[in-house]
C-alpha positions, 0 to 999 in steps of 0.5 A, a space after each residue: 541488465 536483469 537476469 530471469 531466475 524463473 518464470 515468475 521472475 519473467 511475469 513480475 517484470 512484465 506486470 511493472 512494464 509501463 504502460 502510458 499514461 497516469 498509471 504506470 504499470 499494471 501492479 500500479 493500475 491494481 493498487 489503484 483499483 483495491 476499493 479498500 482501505 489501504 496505505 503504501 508503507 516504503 522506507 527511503 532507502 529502498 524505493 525509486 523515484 518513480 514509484 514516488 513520483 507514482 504515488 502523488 500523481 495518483 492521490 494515494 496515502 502513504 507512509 515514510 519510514 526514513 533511513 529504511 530500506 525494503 523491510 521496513 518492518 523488521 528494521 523499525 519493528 517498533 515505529 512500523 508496528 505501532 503505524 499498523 495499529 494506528 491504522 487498523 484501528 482508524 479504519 475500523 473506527 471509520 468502518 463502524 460509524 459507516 456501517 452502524 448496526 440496525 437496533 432493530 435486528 436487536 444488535 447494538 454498537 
């Protein structure tokens, strides 16, 4: 049984209600919706089966901290942080060649 401490408390549970069909909730419809380079980070320790379950069956990358619980960041600081690195400089990279710079506006890469 969950008890509500605050009417945010109320709305996030009414937000990760199900919904029927592939997305399951309405945080999840939002996730699947951010038009954005995005990864979802969770350690092993911390998730349910059906966030993961959630995220195969929606196609969406992520990354598996093992023996990790909700803060992952602050329990594998160094494995998390170069993660982070790696991908925001990947996606830059990525971002770049997409959006060259015209040379005729007299910017170059």
């Amino acid at each position: 049984m969950f008890f509500y401490t605050s009417d945010l408390d109320r709305e996030l549970v009414a937000r990760n209600t199900a919904l029927n069909g592939k997305i399951k909730s309405e945080i999840g419809r939002a996730y699947c919706s951010l038009n954005i380079p995005k990864v979802f980070c969770y350690g092993t320790r911390s998730l349910p089966s059906g966030v993961v379950d959630f995220l195969k069956e929606n196609n969406l990358s992520c990354r598996v901290f093992q023996d990790t619980a909700h803060l992952i960041m602050t329990e594998r600081p160094d494995e998390f942080y170069s993660f982070l690195e790696e991908f925001i400089s990947g996606t830059d990279r990525q971002r770049r060649k997409k959006f060259k710079p015209s040379a005729r506006r007299g910017v170059v890469d």
